[in-house]
C-alpha positions as CSV (number, residue, x, y, z in Angstrom):
1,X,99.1,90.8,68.9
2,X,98.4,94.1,71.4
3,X,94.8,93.7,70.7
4,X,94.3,90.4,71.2
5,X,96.2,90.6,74.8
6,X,94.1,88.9,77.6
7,X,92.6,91.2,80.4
8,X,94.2,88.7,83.5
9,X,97.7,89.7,81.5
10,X,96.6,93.7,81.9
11,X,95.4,92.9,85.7
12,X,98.8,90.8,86.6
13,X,101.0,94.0,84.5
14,X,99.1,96.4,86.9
15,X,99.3,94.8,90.2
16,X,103.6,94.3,89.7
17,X,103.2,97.8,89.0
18,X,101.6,98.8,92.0
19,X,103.5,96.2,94.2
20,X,106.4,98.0,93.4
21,X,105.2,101.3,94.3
22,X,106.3,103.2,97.1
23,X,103.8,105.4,98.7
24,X,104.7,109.3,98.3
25,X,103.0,111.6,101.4
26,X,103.3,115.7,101.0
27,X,104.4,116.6,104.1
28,X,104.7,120.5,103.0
29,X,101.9,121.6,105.0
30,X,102.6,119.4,108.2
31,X,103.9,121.7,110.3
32,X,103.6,120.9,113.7
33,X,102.9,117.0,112.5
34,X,106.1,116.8,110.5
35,X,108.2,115.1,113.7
36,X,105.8,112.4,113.9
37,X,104.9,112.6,110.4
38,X,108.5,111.7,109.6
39,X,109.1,109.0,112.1
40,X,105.9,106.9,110.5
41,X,107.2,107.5,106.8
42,X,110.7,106.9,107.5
43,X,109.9,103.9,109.6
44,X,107.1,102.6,106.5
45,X,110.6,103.1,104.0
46,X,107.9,105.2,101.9
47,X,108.8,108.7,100.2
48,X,108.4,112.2,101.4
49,X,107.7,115.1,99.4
50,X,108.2,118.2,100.9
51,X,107.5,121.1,98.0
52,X,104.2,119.7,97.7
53,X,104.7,119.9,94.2
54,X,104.9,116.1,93.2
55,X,101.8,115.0,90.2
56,X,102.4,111.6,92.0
57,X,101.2,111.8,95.6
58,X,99.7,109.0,97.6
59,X,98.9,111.2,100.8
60,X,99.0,114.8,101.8
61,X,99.2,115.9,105.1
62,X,97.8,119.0,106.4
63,X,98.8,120.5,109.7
64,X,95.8,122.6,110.5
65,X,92.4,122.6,107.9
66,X,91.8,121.3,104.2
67,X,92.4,124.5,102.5
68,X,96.7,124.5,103.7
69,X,98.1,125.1,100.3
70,X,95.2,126.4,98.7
71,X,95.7,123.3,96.3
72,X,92.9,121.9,93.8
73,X,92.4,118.3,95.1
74,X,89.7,118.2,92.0
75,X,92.5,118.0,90.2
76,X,94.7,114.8,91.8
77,X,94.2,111.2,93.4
78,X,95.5,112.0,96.9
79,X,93.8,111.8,100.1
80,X,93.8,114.2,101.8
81,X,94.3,114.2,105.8
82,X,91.5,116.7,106.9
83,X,87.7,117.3,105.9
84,X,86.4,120.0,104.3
85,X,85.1,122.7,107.2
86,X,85.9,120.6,110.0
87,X,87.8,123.1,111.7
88,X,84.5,125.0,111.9
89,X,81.9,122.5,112.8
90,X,83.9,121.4,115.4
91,X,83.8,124.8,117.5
92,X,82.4,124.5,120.7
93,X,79.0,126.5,119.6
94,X,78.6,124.6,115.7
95,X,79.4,121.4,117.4
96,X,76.5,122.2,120.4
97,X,74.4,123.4,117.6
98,X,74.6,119.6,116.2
99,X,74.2,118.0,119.4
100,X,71.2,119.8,120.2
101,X,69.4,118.7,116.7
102,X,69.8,115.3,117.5
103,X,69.0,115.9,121.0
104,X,65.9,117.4,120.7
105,X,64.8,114.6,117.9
106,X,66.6,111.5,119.8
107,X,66.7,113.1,123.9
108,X,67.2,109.9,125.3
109,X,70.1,109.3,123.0
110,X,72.2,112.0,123.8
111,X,72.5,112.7,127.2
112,X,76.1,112.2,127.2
113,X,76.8,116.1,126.4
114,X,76.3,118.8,129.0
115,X,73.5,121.1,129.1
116,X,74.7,124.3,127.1
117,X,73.9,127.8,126.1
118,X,75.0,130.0,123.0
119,X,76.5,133.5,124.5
120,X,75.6,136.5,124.0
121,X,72.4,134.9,122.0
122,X,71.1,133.1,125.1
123,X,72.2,135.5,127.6
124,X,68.9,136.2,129.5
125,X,67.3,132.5,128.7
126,X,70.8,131.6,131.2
127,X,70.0,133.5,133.6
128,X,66.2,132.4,133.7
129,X,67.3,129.0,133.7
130,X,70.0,129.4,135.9
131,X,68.1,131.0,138.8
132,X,65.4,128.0,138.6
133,X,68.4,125.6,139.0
134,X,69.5,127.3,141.6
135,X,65.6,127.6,143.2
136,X,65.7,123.8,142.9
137,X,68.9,123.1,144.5
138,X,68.1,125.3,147.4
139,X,64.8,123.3,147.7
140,X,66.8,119.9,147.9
141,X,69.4,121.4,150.1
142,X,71.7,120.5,147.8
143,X,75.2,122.7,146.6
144,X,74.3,125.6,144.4
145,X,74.9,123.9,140.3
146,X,78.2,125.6,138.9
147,X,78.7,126.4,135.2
148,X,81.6,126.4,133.1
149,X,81.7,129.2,130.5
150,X,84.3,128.6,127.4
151,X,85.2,130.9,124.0
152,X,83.7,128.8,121.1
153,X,86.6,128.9,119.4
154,X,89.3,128.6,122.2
155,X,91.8,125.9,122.8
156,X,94.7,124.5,125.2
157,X,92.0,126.3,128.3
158,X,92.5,129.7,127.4
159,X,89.3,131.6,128.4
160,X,87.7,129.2,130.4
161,X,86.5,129.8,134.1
162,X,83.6,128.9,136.4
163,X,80.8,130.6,137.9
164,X,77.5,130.5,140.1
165,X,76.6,134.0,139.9
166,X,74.6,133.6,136.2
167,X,75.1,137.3,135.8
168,X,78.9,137.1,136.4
169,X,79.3,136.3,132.6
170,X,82.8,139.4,131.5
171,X,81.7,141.3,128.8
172,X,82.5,139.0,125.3
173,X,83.8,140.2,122.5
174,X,83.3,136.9,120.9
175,X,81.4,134.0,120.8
176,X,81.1,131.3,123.9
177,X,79.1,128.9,125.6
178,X,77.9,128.1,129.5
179,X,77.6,124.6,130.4
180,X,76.6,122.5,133.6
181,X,80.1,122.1,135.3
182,X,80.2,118.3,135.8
183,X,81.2,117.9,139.6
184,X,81.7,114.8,140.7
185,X,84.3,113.7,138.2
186,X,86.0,110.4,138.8
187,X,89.0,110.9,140.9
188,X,92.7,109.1,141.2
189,X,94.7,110.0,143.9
190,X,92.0,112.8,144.8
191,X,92.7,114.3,141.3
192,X,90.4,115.2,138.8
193,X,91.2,114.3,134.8
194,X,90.3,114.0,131.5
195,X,91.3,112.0,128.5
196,X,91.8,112.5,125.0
197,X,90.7,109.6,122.7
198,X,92.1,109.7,119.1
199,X,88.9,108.9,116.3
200,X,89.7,107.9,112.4
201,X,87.1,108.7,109.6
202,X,88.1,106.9,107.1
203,X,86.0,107.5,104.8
204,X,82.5,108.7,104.5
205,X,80.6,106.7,101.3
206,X,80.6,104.2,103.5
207,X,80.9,105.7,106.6
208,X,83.9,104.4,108.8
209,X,84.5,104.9,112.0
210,X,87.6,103.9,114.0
211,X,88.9,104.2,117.4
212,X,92.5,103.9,118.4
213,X,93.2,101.6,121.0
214,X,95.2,103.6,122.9
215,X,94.3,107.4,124.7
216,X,96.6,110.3,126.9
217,X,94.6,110.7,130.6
218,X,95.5,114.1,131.0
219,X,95.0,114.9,135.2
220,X,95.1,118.3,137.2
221,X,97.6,119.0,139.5
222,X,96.0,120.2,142.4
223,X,93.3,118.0,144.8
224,X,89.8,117.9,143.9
225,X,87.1,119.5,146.0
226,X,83.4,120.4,144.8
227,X,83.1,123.5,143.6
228,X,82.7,126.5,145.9
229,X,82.7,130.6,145.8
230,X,86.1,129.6,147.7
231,X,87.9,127.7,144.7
232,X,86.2,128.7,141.6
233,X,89.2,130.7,140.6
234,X,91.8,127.4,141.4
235,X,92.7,126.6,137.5
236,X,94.8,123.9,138.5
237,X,91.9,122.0,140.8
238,X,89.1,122.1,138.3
239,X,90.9,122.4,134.6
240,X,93.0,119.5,133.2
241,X,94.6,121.4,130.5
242,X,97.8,120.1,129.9
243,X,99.0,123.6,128.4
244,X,97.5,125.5,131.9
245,X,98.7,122.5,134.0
246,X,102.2,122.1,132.8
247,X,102.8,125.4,134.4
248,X,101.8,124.7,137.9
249,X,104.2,123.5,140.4
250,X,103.3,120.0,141.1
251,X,103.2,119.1,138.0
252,X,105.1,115.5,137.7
253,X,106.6,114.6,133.8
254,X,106.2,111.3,132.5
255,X,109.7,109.3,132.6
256,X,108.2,105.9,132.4
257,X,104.9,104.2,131.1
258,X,103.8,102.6,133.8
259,X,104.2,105.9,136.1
260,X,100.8,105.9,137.6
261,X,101.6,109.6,139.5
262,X,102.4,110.9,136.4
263,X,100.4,114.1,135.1
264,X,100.0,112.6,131.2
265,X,99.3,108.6,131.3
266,X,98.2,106.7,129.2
267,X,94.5,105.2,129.0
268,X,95.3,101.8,128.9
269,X,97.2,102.7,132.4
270,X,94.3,104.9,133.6
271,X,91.9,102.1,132.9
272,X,94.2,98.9,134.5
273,X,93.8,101.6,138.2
274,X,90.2,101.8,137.4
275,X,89.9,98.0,137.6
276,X,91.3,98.0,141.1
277,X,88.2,99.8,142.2
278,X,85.3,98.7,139.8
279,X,84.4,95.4,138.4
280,X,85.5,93.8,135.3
281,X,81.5,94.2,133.5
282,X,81.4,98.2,135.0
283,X,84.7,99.1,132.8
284,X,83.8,97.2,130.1
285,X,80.0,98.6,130.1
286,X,82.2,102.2,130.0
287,X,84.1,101.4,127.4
288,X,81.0,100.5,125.3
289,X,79.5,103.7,126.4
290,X,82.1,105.9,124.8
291,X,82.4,103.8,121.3
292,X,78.6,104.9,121.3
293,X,79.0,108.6,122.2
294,X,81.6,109.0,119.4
295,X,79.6,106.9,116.9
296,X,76.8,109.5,117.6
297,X,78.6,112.6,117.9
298,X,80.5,112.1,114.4
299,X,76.7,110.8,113.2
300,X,75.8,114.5,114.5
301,X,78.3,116.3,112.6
302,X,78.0,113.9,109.5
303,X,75.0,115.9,107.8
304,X,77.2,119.2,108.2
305,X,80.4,117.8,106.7
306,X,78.2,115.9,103.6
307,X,77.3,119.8,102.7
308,X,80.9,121.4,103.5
309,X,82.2,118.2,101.2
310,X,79.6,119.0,98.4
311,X,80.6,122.8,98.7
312,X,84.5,122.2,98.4
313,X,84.4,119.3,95.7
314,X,80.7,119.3,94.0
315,X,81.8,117.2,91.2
316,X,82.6,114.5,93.1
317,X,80.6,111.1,93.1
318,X,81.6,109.7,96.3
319,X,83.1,111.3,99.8
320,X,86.3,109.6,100.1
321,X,88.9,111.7,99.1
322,X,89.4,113.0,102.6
323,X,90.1,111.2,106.2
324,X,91.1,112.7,109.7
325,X,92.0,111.9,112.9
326,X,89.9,113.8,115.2
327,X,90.3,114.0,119.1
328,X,87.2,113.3,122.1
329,X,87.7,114.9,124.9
330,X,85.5,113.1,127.4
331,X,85.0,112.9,131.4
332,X,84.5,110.1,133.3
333,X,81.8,110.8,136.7
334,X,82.4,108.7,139.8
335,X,79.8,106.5,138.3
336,X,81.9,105.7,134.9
337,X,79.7,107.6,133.1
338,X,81.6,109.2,130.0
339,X,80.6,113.1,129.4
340,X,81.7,114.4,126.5
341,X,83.8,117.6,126.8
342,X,84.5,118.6,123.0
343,X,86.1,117.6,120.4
344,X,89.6,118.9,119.0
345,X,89.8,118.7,115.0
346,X,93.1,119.4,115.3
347,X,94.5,117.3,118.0
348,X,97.7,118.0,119.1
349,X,100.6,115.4,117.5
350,X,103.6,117.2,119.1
351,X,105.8,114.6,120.5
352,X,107.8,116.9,122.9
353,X,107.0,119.4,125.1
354,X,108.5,122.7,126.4
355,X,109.6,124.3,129.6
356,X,111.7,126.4,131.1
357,X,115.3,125.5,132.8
358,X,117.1,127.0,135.4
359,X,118.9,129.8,133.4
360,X,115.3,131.0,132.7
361,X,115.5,129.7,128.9
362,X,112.2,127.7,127.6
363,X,114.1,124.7,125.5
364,X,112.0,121.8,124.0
365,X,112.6,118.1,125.1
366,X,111.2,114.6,123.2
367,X,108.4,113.5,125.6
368,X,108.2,109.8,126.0
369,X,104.6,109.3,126.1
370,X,103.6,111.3,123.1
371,X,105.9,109.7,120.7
372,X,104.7,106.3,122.1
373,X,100.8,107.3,121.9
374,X,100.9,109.3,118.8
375,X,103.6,108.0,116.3
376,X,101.9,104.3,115.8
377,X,98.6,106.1,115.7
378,X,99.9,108.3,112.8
379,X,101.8,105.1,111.2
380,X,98.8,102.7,111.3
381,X,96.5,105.5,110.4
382,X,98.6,105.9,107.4
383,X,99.3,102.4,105.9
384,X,95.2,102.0,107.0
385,X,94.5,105.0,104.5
386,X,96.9,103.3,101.6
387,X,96.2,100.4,101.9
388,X,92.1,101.5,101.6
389,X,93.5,103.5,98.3
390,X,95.4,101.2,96.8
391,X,92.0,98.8,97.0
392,X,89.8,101.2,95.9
393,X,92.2,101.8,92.5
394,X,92.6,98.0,92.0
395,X,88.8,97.9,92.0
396,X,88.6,100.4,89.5
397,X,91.1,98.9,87.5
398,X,89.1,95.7,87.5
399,X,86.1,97.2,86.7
400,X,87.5,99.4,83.8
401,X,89.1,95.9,82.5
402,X,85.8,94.0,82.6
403,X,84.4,96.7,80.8
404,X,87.2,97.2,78.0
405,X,86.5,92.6,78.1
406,X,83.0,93.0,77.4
407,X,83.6,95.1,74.7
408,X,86.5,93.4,73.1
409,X,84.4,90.3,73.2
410,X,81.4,92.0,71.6
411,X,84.2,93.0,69.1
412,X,85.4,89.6,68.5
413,X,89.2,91.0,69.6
414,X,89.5,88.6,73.1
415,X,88.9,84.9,71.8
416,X,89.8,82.7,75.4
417,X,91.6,80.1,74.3
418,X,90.2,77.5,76.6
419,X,88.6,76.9,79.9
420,X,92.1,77.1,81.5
421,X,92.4,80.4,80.2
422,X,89.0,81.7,81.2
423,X,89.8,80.0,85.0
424,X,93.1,81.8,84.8
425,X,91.1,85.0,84.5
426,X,89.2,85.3,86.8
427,X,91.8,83.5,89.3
428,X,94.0,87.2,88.6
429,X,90.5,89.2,89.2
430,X,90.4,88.1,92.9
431,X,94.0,90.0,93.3
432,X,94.5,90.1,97.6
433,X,94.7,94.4,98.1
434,X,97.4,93.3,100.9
435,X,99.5,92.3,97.3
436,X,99.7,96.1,96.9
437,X,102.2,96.4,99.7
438,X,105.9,95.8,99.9
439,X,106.0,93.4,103.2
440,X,103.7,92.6,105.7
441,X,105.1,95.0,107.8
442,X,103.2,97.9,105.8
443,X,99.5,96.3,106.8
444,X,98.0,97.4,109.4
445,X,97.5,96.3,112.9
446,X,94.5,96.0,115.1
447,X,95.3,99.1,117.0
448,X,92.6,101.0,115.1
449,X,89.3,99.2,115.8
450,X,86.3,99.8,113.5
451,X,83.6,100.9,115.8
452,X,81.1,102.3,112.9
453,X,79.6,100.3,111.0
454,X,79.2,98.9,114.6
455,X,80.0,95.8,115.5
456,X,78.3,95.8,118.9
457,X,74.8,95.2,117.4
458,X,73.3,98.7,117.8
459,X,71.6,100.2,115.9
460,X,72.1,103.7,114.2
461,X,70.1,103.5,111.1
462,X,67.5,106.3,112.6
463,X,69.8,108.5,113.7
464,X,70.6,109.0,109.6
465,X,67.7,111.3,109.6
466,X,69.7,115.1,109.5
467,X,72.2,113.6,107.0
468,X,68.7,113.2,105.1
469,X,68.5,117.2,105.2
470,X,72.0,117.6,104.2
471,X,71.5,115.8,100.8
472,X,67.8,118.0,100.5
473,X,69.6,121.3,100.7
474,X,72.4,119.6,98.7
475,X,70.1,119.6,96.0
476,X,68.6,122.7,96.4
477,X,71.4,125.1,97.0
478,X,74.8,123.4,96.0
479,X,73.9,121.3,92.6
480,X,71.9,124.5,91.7
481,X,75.1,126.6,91.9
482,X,74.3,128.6,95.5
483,X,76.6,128.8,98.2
484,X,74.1,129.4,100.8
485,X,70.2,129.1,100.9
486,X,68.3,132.1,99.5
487,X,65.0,133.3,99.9
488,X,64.4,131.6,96.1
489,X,65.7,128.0,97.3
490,X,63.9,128.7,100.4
491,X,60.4,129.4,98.8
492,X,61.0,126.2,96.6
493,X,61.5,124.5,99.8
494,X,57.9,125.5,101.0
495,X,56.2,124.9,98.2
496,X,57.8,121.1,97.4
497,X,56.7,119.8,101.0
498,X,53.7,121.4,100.6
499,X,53.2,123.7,103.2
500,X,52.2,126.4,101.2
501,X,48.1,126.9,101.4
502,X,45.6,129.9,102.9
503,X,46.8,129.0,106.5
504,X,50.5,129.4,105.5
505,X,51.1,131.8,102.4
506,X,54.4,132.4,100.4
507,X,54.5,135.7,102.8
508,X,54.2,134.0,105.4
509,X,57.7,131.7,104.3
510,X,59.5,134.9,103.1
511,X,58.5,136.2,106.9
512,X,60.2,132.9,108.5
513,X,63.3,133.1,106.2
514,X,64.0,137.1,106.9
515,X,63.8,135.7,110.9
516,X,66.4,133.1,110.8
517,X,69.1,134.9,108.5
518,X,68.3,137.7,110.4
519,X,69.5,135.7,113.6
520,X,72.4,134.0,111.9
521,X,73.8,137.0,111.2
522,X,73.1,138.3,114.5
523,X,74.7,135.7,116.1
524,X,76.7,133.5,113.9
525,X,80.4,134.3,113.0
526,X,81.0,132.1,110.4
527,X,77.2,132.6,108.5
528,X,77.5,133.5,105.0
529,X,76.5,137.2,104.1
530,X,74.2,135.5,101.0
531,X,71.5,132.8,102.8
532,X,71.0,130.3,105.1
533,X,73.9,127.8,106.3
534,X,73.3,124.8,106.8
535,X,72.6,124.8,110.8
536,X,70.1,128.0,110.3
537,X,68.3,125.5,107.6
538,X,68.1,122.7,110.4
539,X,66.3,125.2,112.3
540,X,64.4,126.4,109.4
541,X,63.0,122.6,108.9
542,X,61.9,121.7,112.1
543,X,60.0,124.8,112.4
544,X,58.5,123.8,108.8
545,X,57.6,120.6,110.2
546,X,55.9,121.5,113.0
547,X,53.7,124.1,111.0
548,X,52.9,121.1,108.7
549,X,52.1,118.3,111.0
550,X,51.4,120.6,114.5
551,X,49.9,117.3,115.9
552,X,52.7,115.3,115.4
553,X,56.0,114.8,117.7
554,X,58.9,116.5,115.9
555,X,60.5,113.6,115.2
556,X,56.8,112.3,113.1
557,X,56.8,115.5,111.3
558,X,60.6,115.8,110.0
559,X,59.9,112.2,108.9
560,X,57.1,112.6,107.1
561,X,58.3,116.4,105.8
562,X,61.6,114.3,104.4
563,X,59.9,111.9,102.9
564,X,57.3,114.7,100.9
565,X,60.7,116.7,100.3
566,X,62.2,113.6,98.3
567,X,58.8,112.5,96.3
568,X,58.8,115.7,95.1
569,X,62.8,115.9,94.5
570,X,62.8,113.0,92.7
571,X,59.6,113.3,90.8
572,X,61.1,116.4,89.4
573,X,64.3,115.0,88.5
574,X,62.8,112.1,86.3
575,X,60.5,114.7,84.5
């Protein structure tokens, strides 16, 4: 009889169900991915869907943010290939912003990101601090400190040049930033370059980090010298750009892998000319240095996309529907210390490249060393993401069964026949997730290694503290139906850490809160016309802390203000 029918026979009806299934991926928004994007799937024998209008989709691939499509992902079981406000909070000035909160709670931590100013908001506070850099260089006899100034939300070098004069800043019509020019970069061949490393989030409840074993060393095409009024202008010397350098004259195309005078290598090449001139430990010790500058910058940005998630899906439990594959820029010195340059939430996954020919006409060619860096990244970084799907469903599956068992039994409707038949149970409950596939050749390899949770024995636990603040304003602004933090949120905020008293009256908190929106909206492009973002309530909490414990180090008093945030959060919540 139907009702008497075992759960091991639902489990085993369910898993030849999904072994049979072919993964779909909506490739309608890919874009400038779909080249790639249609290698992986076509190579995987899986399905494409290109009206994005399937009920049935495993994957869907967005070229540029999470909104392409303006589809309801509330609504279906896909993942989705990009986070929620990414785009955004990866801008030079939001991602500096995220940096510097760490920084100034964990400075000997991050050291690994140049020292930066906001423009036009720290104009003058430059050019103070510029001029004492300068006083001090001229006291050690030293080379005059260059700076690099960058739009915020430029890409592919546009924008970017250097200076010495502070007050040389062009009139902005847009956000940008001034950093320390790093210069004495690691050299090959007497040129300068940078590399792109490609970074999977998996997921985020638990947070997984991954880094793809292979990179694109991207190098200048002109010979390095130290910065000087002579060569600041010399785009080609100090800027490794593919999209500038591609148009300089010396620049040499990749025809073969292992062409070390090429102008795009790859990192795995970079790195076997590296070991020529430093020791096997020094390269490893590097390599171990960048794993821990991504695991912290993404920890950085990790409060910021918890809130952007909450704001785009608030009904959901955990933070897995999305992934991406985000892309480091970083700079080795001459003492194989990695800097990081910025990082690309869109990183490019063309696999040719364009120039000109004779008859004047730009024509498109395949390039060798893009498909060969980028098309297993995008395969394994797709069979990674269904295969983590599929197991997430089967465990659901399972659980829902156990469930429906437990009630049966209490029911008298599931009656196991024997102690074969229980054995036999829970035998099909331990199903292998790699059964979901269709061959072995659809599980993935080791090219994407897990770096977070880390398996090199360090310890990030502390540096959890912002995300902390993220799930606090969670709870005051987005479960309580605001898109931003009002003065009414913000008030609540004083008076639950208990900072409210005759030294610090509710005036005094409505004064603080008119301060900060006032300077987000000043200042911040993106700031929301209602309250306080998120980054503007970073701010707003450390100054709180500080008025509340003024004896303690900032770090003591954010603790300690977190900890009287969530007594008080969670004694209301029980009442």
């Amino acid at each position: 009889m139907a009702s008497k029918t075992s759960v091991s026979v639902i489990i085993k009806r369910r898993t030849k169900k999904l072994r049979k299934h072919v993964p779909i991926v909506d490739t309608s928004q890919a874009r400038s991915n779909i080249d790639v994007l249609r290698m992986s799937i076509h190579d995987l024998d899986w399905k494409e869907c290109i009206s994005g209008n399937s009920t049935n989709l495993d994957i869907c691939w967005n070229s540029a943010t999470f909104q392409d499509g303006n589809r309801n992902y509330n609504s279906i079981l896909a993942r989705v290939n990009k986070f929620p406000g990414m785009s955004d909070m990866l801008c030079k000035s939001n991602l500096t912003r995220s940096l510097n909160a760490m920084r100034r709670l964990f400075p000997e931590e991050f050291n690994f990101y140049p020292r930066t100013w906001f423009l036009p908001e720290q104009r003058e506070q430059f050019r103070n601090d510029a001029t004492e850099i300068h006083k001090k260089d001229r006291k050690r006899q030293r080379s005059l400190t260059t700076f690099i100034v960058k739009p915020s939300d430029g890409s592919e070098g546009a924008g970017i040049y250097l200076i010495q004069d502070p007050t040389r800043c062009s009139a902005m019509n847009r956000p940008h930033i001034v950093q320390e020019y790093i210069d004495r970069p690691l050299l090959i061949n007497r040129l300068k370059f940078d590399v792109r490393i490609y970074v999977l989030i998996l997921q985020l409840d638990p947070l997984e980090i991954l880094l793809y074993d292979e990179g694109l060393a991207r190098f200048a095409t002109v010979e390095y010298q130290a910065p000087s009024v002579k060569n600041l202008h010399e785009t080609f010397m100090h800027l490794t750009n593919y999209s500038l350098n591609k148009r300089s004259t010396t620049y040499t195309h990749c025809t073969d892998e292992r062409q070390t005078d090429a102008s795009k290598r790859k990192f795995s090449l970079v790195w076997s000319q590296l070991a020529q001139l430093y020791t096997l430990n020094e390269i490893e010790r590097a390599k171990e240095l960048i794993k821990d500058m991504i695991n912290k910058t993404v920890l950085a940005i990790l409060p910021e996309l918890r809130v952007q998630y909450a704001l785009e899906m608030p009904t959901a439990q955990k933070q897995n529907q999305c992934f991406q594959i985000i892309g480091f820029d970083i700079l080795l010195t001459d003492r194989l210390k990695p800097i990081l340059l910025e990082v690309n939430a869109n990183p490019s996954l063309r696999i040719d490249y364009d120039h000109t020919n004779e008859a004047g006409k730009l024509i498109h060619e395949p390039s060798l060393i893009d498909e060969e860096i980028k098309k297993p990244l995008v395969t394994e970084t797709l069979k990674l993401v269904m295969k983590e799907k599929q197991h997430r469903l089967q465990q659901e599956a399972k659980n829902a069964d156990v469930i429906h068992g437990i009630r049966n039994i209490t029911n008298h409707q599931i009656e196991p026949d024997s102690e074969h038949d229980a054995e036999r149970m829970r035998s099909d409950s331990q199903i292998s997730t790699s059964d979901s596939y269709s061959s072995n050749s659809d599980l993935p390899s080791d090219m994407l290694q897990i770096i977070y949770p880390s398996t090199s024995g360090t310890d990030y636990e502390h540096m959890f503290l912002v995300e902390k603040i993220a799930f606090i304003y969670i709870e005051l602004v987005i479960k309580r139906g605001y898109k931003a933090m009002t003065n009414r949120p913000f008030r609540q905020l004083g008076s639950i850490c208990g900072i409210i008293d005759q030294a610090t009256p509710m005036s005094a908190i409505d004064i603080l809160y008119v301060q900060i929106f006032s300077k987000c909206k000043q200042y911040a492009s993106q700031s929301p016309a209602v309250g306080l973002d998120f980054s503007a309530f970073i701010e707003a909490f450390f100054l709180l802390s500080q008025r509340k414990y003024p004896t303690c180090s900032l770090l003591d008093g954010v603790t300690a203000m977190i900890d009287s945030c969530n007594h008080h959060l969670h004694f209301n919540t029980e009442r």
